[in-house]
DRENDO-1510 file (C-alpha; in Angstrom, 1 decimal, always signed):
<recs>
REC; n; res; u; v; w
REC; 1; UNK; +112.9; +117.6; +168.6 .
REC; 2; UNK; +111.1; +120.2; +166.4 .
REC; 3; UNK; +110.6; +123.3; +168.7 .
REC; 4; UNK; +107.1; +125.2; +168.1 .
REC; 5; UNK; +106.6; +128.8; +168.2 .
REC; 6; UNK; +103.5; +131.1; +168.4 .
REC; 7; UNK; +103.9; +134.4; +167.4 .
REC; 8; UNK; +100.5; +137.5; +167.9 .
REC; 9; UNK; +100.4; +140.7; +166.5 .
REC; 10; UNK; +99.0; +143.9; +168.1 .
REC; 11; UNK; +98.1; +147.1; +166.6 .
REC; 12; UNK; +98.3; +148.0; +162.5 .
REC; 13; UNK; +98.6; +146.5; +160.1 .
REC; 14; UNK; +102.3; +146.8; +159.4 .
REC; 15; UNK; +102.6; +145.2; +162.6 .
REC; 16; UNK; +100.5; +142.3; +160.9 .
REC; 17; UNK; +102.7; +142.4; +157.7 .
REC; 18; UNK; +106.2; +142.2; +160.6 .
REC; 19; UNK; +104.9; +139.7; +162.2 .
REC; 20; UNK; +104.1; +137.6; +159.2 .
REC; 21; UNK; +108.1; +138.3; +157.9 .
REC; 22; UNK; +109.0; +136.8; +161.5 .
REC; 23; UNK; +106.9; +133.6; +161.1 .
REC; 24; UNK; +108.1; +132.9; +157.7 .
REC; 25; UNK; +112.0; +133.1; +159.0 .
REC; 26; UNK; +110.8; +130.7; +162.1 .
REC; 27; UNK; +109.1; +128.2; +159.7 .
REC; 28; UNK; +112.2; +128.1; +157.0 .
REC; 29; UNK; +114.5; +127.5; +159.9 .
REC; 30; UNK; +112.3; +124.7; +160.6 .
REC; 31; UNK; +110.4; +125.1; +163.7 .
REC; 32; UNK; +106.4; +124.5; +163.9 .
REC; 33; UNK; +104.1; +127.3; +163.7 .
REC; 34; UNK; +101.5; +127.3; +166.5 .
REC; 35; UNK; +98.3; +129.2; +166.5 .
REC; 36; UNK; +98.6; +131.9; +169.2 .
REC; 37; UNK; +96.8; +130.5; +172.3 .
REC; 38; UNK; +98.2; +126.7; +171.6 .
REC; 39; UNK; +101.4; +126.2; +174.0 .
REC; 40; UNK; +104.3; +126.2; +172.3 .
REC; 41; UNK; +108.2; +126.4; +173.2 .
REC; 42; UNK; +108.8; +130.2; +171.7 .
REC; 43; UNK; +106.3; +133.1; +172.2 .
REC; 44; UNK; +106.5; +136.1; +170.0 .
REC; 45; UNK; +104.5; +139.4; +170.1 .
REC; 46; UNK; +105.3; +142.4; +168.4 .
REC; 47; UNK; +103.3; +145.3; +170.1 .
REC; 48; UNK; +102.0; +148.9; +169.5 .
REC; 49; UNK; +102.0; +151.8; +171.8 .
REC; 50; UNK; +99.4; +154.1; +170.0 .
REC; 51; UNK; +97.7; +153.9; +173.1 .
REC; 52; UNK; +98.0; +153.4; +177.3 .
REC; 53; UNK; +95.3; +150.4; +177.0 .
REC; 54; UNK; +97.9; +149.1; +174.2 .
REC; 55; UNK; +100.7; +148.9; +176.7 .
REC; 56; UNK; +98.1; +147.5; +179.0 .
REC; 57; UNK; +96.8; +144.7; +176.8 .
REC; 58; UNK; +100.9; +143.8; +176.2 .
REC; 59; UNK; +101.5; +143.4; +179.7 .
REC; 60; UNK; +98.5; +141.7; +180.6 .
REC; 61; UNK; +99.0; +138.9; +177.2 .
REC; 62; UNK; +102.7; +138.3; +178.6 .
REC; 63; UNK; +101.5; +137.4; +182.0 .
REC; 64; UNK; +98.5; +135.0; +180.5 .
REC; 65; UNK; +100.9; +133.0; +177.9 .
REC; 66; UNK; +103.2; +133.0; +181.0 .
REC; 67; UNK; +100.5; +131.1; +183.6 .
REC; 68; UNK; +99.4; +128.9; +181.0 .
REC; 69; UNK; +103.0; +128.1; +180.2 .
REC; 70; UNK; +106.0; +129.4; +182.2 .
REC; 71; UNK; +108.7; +127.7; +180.1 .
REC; 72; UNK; +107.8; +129.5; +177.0 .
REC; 73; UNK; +110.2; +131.5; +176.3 .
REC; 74; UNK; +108.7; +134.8; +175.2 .
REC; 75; UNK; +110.3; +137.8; +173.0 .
REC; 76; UNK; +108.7; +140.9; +173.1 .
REC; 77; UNK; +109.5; +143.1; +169.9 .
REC; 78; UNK; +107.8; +146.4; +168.4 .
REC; 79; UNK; +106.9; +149.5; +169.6 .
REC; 80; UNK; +106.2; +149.3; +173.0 .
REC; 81; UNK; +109.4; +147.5; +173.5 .
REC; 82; UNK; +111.6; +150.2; +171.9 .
REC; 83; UNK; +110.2; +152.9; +173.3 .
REC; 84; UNK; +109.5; +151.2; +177.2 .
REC; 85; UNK; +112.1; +148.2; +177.0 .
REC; 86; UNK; +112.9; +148.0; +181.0 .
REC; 87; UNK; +109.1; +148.4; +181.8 .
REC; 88; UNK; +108.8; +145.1; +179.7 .
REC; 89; UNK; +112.0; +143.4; +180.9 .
REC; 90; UNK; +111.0; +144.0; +184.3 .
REC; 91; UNK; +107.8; +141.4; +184.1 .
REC; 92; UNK; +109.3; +138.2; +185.4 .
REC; 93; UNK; +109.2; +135.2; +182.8 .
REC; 94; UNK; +110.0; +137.9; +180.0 .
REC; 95; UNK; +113.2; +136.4; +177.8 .
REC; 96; UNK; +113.7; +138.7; +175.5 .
REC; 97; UNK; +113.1; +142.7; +174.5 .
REC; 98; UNK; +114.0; +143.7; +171.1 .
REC; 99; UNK; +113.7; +147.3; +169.7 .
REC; 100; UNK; +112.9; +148.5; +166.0 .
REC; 101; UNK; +116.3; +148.1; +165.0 .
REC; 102; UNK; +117.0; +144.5; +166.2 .
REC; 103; UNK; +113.0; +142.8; +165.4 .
REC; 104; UNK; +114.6; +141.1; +162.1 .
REC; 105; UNK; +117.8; +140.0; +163.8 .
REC; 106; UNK; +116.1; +138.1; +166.0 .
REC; 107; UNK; +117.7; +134.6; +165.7 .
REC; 108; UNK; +121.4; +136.8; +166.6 .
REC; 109; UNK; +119.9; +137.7; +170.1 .
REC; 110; UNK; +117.7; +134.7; +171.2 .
REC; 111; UNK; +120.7; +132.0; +171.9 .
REC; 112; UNK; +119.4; +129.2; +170.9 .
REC; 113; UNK; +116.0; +130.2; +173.2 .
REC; 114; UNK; +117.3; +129.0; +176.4 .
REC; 115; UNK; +115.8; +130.7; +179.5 .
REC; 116; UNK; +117.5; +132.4; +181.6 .
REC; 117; UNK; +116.5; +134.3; +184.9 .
REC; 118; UNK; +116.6; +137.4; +183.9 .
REC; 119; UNK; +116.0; +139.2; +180.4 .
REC; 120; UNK; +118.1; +140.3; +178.1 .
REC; 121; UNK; +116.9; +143.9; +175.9 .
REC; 122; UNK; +118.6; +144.8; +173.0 .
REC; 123; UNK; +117.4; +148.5; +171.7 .
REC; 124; UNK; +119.8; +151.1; +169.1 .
REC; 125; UNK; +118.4; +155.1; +170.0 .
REC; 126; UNK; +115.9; +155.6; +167.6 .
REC; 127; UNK; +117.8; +158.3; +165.4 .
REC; 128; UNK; +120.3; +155.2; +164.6 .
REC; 129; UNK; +117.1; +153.6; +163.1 .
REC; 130; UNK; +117.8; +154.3; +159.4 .
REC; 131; UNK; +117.7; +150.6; +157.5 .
REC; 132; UNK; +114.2; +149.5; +156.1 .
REC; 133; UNK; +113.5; +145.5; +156.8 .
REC; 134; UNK; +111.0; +144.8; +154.4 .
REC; 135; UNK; +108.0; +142.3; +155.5 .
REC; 136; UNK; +105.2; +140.8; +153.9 .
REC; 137; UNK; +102.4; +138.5; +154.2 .
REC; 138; UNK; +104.3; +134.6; +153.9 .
REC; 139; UNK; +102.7; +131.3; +152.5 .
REC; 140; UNK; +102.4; +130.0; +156.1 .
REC; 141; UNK; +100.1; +133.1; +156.8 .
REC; 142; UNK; +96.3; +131.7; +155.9 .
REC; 143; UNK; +95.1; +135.6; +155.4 .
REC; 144; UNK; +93.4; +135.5; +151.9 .
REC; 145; UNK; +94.4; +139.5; +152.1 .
REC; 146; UNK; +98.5; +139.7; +152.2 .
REC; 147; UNK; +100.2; +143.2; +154.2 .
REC; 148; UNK; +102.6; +144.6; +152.0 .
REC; 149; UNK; +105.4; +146.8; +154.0 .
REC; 150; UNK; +106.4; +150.0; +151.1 .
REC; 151; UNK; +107.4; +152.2; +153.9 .
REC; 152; UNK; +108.4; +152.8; +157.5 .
REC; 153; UNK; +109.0; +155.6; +160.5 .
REC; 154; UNK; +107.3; +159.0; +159.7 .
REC; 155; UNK; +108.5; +162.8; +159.9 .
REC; 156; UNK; +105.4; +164.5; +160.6 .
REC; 157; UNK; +105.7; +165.2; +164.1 .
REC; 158; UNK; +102.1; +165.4; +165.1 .
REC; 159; UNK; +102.0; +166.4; +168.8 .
REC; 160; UNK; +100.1; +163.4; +170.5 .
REC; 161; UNK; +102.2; +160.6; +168.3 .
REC; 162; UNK; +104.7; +158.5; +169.5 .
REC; 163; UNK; +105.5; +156.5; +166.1 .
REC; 164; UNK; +108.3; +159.0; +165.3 .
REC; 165; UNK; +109.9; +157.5; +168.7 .
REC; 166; UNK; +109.4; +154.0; +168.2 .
REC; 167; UNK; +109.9; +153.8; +164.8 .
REC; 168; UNK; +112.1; +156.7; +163.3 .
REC; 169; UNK; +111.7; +159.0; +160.5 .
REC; 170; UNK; +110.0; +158.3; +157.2 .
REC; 171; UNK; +111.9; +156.2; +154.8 .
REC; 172; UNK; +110.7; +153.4; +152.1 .
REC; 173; UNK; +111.7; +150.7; +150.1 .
REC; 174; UNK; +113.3; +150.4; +147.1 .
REC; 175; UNK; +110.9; +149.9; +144.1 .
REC; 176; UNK; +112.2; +146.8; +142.9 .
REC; 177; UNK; +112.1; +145.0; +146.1 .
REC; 178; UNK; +108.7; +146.4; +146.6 .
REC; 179; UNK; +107.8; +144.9; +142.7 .
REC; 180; UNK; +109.6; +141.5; +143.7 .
REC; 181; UNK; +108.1; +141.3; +147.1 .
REC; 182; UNK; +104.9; +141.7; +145.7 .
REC; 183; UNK; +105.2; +138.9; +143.2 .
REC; 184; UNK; +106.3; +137.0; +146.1 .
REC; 185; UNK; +102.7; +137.5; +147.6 .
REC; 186; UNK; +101.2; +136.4; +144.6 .
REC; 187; UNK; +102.7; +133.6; +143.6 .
REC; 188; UNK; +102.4; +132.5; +147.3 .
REC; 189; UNK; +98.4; +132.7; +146.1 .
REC; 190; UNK; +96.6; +135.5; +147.5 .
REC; 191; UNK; +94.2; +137.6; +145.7 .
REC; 192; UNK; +94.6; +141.1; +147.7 .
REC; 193; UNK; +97.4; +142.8; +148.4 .
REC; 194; UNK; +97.5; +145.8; +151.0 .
REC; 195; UNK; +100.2; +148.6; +151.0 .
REC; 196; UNK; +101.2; +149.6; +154.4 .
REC; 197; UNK; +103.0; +151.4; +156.4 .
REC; 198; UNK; +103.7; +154.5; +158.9 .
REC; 199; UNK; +102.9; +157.0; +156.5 .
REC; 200; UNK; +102.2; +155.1; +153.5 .
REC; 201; UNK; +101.1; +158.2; +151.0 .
REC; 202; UNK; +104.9; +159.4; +151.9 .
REC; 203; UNK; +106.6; +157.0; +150.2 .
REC; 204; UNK; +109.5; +158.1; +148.4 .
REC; 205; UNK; +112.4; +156.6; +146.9 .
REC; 206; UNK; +115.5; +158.0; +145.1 .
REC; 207; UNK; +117.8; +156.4; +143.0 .
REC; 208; UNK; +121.2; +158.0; +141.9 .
REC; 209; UNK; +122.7; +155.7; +138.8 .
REC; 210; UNK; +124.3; +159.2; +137.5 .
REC; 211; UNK; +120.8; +160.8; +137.0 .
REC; 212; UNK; +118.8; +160.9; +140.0 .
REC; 213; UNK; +115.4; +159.6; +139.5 .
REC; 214; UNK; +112.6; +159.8; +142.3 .
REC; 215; UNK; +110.1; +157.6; +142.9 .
REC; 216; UNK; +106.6; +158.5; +144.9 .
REC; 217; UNK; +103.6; +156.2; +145.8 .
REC; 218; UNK; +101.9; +157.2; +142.5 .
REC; 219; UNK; +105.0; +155.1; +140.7 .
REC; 220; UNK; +104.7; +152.3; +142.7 .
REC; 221; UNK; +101.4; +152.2; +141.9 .
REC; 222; UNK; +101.5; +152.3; +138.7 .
REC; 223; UNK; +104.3; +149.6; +138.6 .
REC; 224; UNK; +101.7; +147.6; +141.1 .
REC; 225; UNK; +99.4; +147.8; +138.4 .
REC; 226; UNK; +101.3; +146.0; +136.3 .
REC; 227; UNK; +101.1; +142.7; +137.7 .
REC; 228; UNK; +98.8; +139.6; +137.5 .
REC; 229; UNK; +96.9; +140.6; +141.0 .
REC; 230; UNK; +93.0; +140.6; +141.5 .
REC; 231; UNK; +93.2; +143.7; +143.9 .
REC; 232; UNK; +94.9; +146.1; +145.5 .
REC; 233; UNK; +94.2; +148.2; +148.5 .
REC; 234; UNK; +96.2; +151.2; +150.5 .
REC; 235; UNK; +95.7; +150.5; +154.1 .
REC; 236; UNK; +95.5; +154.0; +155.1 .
REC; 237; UNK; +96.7; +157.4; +154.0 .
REC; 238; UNK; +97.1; +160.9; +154.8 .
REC; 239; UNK; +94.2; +163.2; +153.4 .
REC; 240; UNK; +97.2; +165.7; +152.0 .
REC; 241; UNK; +98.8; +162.7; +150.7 .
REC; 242; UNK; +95.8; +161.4; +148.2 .
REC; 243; UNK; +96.5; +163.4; +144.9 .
REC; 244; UNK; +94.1; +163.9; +141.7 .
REC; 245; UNK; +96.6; +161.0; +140.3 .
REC; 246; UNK; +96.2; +158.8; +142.8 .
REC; 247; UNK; +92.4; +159.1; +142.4 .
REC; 248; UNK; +92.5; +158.9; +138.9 .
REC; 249; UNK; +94.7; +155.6; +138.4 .
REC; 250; UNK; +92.2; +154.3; +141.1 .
REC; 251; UNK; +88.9; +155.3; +138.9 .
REC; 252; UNK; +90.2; +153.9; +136.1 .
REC; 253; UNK; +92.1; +150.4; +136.7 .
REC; 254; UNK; +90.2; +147.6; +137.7 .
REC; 255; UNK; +92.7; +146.1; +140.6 .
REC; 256; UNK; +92.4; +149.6; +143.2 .
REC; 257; UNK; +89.8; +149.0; +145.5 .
REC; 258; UNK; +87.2; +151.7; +145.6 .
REC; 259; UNK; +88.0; +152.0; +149.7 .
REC; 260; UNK; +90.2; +154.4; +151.4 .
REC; 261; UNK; +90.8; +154.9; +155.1 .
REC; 262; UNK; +91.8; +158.6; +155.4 .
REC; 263; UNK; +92.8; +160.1; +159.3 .
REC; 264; UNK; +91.1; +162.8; +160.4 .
REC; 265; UNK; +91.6; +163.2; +163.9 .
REC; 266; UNK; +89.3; +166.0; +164.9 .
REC; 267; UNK; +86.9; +167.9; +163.1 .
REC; 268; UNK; +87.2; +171.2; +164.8 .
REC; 269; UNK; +90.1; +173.9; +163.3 .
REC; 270; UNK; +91.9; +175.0; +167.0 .
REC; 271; UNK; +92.1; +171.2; +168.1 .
REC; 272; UNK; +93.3; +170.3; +164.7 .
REC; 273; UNK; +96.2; +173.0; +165.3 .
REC; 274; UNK; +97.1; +172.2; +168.6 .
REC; 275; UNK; +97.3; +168.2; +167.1 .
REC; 276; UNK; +100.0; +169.8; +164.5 .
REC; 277; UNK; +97.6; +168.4; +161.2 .
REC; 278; UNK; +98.5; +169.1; +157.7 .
REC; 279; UNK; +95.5; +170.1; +156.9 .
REC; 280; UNK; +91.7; +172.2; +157.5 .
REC; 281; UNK; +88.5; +171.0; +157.8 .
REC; 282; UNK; +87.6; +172.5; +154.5 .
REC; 283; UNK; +90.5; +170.8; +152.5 .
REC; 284; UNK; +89.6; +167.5; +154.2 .
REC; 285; UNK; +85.7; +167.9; +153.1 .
REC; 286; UNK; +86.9; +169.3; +149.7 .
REC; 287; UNK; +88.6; +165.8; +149.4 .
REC; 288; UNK; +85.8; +163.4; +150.6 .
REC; 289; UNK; +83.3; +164.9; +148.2 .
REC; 290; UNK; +86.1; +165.0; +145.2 .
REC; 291; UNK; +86.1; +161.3; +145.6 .
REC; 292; UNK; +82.3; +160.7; +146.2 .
REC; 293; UNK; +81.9; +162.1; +142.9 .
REC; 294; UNK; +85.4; +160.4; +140.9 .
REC; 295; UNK; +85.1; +156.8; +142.2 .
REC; 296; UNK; +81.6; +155.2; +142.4 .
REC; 297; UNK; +80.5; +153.3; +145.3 .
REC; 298; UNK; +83.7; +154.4; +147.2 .
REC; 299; UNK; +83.5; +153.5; +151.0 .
REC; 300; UNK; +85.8; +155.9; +153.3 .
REC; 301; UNK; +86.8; +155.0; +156.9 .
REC; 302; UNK; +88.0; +157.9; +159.0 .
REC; 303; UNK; +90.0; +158.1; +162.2 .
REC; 304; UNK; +89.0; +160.3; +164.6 .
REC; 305; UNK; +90.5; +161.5; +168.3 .
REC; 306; UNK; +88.1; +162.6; +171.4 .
REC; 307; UNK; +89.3; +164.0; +174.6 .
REC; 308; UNK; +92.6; +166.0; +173.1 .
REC; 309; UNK; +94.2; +168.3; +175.4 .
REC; 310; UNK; +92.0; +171.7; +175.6 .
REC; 311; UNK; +89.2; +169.8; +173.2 .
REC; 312; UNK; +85.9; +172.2; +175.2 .
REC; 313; UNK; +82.1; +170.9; +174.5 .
REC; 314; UNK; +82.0; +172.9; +171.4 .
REC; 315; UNK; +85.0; +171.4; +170.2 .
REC; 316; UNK; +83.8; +168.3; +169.9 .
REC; 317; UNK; +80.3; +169.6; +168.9 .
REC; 318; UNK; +82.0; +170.8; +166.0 .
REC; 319; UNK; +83.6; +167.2; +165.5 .
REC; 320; UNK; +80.1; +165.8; +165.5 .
REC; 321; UNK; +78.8; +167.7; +163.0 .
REC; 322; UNK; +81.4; +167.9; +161.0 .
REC; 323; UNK; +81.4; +163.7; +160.8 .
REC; 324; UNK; +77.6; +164.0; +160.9 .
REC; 325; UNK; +77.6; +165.8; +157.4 .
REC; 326; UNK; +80.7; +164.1; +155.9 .
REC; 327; UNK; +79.8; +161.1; +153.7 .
REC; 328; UNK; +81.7; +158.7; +154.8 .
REC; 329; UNK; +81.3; +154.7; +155.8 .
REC; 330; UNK; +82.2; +154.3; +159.1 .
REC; 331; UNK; +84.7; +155.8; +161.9 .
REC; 332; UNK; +87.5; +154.6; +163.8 .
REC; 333; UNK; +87.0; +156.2; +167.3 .
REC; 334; UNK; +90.2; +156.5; +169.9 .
REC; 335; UNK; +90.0; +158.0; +173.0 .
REC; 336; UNK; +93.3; +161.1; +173.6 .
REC; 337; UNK; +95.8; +158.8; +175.8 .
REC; 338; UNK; +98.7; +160.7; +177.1 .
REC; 339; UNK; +101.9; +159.6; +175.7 .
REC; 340; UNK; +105.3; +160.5; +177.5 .
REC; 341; UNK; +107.9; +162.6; +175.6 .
REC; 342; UNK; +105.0; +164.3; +172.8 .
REC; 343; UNK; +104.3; +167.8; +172.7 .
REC; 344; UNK; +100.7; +167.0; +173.5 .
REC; 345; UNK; +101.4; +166.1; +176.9 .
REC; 346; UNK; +102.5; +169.6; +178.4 .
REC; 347; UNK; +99.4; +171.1; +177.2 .
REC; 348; UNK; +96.6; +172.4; +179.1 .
REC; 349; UNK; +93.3; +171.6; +179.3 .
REC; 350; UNK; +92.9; +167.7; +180.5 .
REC; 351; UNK; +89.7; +166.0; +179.5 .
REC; 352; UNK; +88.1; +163.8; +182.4 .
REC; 353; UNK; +88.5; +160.3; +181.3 .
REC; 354; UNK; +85.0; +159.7; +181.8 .
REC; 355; UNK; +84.0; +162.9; +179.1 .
REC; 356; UNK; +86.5; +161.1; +177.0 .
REC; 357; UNK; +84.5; +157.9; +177.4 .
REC; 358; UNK; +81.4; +159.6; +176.7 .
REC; 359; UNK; +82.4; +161.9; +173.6 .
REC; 360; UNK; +83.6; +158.4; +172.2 .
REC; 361; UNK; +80.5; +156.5; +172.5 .
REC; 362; UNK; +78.9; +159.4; +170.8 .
REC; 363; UNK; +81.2; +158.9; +168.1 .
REC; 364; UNK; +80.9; +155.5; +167.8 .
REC; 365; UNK; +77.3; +155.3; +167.9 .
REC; 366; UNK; +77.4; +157.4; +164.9 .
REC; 367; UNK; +79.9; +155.2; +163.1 .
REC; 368; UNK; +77.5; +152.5; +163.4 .
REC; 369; UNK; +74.5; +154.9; +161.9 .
REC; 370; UNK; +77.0; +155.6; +159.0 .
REC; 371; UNK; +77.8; +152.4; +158.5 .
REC; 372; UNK; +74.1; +151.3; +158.2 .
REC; 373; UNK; +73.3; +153.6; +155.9 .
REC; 374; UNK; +76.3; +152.4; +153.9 .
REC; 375; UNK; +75.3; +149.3; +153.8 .
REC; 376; UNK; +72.0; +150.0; +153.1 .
REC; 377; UNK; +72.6; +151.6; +150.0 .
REC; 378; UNK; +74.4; +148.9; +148.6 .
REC; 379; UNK; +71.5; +146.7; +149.0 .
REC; 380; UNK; +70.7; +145.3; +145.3 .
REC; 381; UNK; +74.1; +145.9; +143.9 .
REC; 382; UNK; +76.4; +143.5; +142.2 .
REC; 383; UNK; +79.9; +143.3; +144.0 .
REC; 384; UNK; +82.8; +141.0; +143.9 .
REC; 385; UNK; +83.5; +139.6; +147.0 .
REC; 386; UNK; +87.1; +138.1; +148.1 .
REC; 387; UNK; +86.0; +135.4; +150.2 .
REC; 388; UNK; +87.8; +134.4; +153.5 .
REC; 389; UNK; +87.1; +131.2; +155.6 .
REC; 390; UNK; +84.3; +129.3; +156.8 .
REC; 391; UNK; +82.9; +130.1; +160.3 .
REC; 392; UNK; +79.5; +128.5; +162.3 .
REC; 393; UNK; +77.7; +127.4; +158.6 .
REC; 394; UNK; +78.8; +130.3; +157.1 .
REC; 395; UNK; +81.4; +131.9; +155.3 .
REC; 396; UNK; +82.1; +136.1; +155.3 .
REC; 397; UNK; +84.1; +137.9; +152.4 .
REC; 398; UNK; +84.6; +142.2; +151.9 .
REC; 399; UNK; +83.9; +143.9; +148.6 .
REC; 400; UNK; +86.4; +146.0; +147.3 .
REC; 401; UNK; +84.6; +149.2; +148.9 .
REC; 402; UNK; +84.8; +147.0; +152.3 .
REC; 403; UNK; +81.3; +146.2; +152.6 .
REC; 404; UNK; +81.2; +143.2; +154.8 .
REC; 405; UNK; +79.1; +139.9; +153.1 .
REC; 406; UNK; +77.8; +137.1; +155.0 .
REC; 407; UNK; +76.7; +133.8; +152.8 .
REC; 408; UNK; +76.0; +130.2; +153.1 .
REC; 409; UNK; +79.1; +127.5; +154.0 .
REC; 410; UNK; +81.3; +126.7; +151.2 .
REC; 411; UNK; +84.6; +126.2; +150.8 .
REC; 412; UNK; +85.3; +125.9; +147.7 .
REC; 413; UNK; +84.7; +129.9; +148.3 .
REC; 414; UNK; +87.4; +130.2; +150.5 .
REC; 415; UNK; +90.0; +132.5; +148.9 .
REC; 416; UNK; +88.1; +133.3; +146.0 .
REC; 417; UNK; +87.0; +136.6; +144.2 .
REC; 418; UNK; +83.2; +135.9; +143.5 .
REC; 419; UNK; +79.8; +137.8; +142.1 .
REC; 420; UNK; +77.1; +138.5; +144.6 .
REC; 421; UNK; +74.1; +140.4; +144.9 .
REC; 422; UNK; +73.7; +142.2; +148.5 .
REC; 423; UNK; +70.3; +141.4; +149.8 .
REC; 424; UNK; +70.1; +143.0; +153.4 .
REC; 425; UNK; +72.3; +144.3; +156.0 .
REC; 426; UNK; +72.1; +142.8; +159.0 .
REC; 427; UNK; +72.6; +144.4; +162.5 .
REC; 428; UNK; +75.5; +146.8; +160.8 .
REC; 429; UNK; +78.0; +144.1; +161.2 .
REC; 430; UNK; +77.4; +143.0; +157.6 .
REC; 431; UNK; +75.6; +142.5; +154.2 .
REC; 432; UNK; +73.8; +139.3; +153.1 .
REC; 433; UNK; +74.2; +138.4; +150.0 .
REC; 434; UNK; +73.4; +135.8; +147.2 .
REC; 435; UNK; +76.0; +133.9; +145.1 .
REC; 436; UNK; +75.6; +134.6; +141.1 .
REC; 437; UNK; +76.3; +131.1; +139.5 .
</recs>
């Protein structure tokens, strides 16, 4: 009998793009794909550990696919399972913990999904980490945008990041395979493809045919460019990382979406030390405006981090108006959680979890009042809109500068790049908008 399996995703979107790989390898081995939620004979999830209410979430999704159905045999991959394996193994009904090094050999380890009564964890030390396992967005994914993994693991260090632990240092893959497993996504029909990874903007490639020849993300851009795609979008990338040719080739082609999310993490210069940045406030407002004036209509996401070790009331007072005068589209707002084994950890200076709690609803209330005003001063413009599915007599797309857009029912929309005029923005959630025939 056909065994089914049901595979979730939590954290970034190279998790996504992972997790995607995995359910491709399940469905070409033959089994059925489930949607997660919908009992099924094999449970996957591939976790994050950015944060403690991560780890929480993981634990508590185990136990909830495990009440509903306790013969599932589940396999817990990712982050959190590299970095806290026996935590993971230690929740009865758990089958299987693989680390970063194993995730893609997963059909070597799971013998033949039989449960056992205990769990077995398979994790190399991180420093043994060193092969890339590509992953992209499969034809049994029903994302109209496809996750493209160019690079993995990061060397930067930053005091309150784990990544570096759970995923090893910064390495990428080969151009070619990057080329061919882009043309993969395409002619598996989507219209968007989005680059991702740790540290995407350090991607960096070397090849050594006699003459060496190096490769950066501006060249696999370029290359990118290239092919028959509508769009194509970087996920996220470091502020030091986004050079005058990088925002040039996005000005200029038609396929670069006019959107970049670019982490800040605090706005104040001591807190931005003690978090080990690569950059100052001035270099990271320097940057915003550069592209305000290069790239029009650009929308720019920024994440932001409240209640670091030794962040005072002024601190973040300087955060808040630093984001209050930036120009930017909206925020991504984390509360500081401690994480074991980072620099950040032995510092002094704890913030009370309720003044983190606070400080970030501040924050957040301002995203929304950014966003709004974003929005709002789109209203009236012409965008294309990639269109996404159906939902309650309506059906919701993003423009290239990830506006949002809310229209009437149709799918012969669905997965389709389309002219609209913005009419209103509703609520800050999204834009109205009327289809040009």
């Amino acid at each position: 009998m056909q065994k089914s399996v049901s595979l979730h995703t939590l954290g970034c979107k190279l998790n996504y793009s992972e997790t995607s790989t995995l359910s491709g390898e399940f469905n070409k081995k033959g089994f059925k794909i489930a949607d997660y939620g919908e009992k099924s004979d094999i449970f996957v999830l591939n976790t994050c550990t950015v944060t403690d209410n991560a780890d929480k979430e993981c634990r508590q999704i185990i136990r909830s696919v495990l009440h509903k159905n306790p013969d599932t045999y589940v396999i817990i991959t990712g982050c959190y399972a590299q970095l806290r394996p026996n935590e993971i193994a230690s929740i009865l009904g758990v089958d299987l913990v693989l680390g970063t090094n194993e995730k893609f050999k997963l059909f070597e380890y799971a013998d033949n999904f039989e449960k056992k009564s205990f769990s077995c964890v398979f994790t190399s030390p991180i420093n043994e980490v060193t092969d890339f396992d590509y992953a992209y967005s499969s034809d049994v994914d029903s994302r109209t945008r496809a996750f493209l993994k160019i690079q993995d693991g990061c060397d930067y260090n930053c005091s309150f990041c784990t990544i570096p632990l759970a995923r090893g240092g910064s390495r990428s893959l080969a151009i070619n395979k990057v080329i061919e497993n882009a043309q993969k996504i395409i002619d598996n029909g989507y219209r968007e493809i989005v680059l991702t990874g740790v540290n995407t903007g350090d991607y960096n490639y070397t090849i050594n045919n006699g003459t060496v020849k190096k490769y950066k993300l501006i060249d696999v851009l370029y290359e990118l460019d290239e092919l028959d795609v509508k769009r194509i979008r970087i996920s996220s990338i470091e502020p030091n990382l986004l050079t005058d040719e990088i925002i040039q080739l996005t000005k200029s082609s038609g396929k670069f979406c006019n959107h970049f999310h670019i982490p800040l993490q605090s706005g104040d210069m001591s807190v931005l030390k003690m978090m080990r940045r690569r950059y100052n406030t001035t270099q990271y407002s320097e940057l915003i405006q550069k592209l305000i004036e290069e790239i029009p209509g650009i929308g720019i996401g920024v994440d932001v981090i409240v209640g670091f070790p030794g962040e005072t009331d002024e601190n973040f007072e300087n955060t808040w108006k630093f984001l209050d005068e930036l120009k930017v589209s909206y925020l991504h707002v984390f509360s500081y959680s401690e994480r074991k084994d980072t620099f950040a950890v032995t510092l002094p200076g704890n913030v009370d979890i309720t003044k983190r709690k606070k400080r970030s609803k501040i924050l957040r209330e301002l995203s929304l009042k950014k966003k709004a005003a974003f929005y709002s001063k789109n209203i009236g413009n012409t965008e294309n809109v990639l269109f996404e599915t159906v939902k309650n007599g309506s059906i919701f797309g993003f423009t290239g500068n990830y506006i949002k857009v809310k229209t009437e029912a149709n799918k012969d929309y669905e997965n389709k790049i389309i002219k609209v005029i913005l009419t209103g923005n509703d609520s800050y959630n999204y834009c109205s908008g009327n289809i040009i025939n």
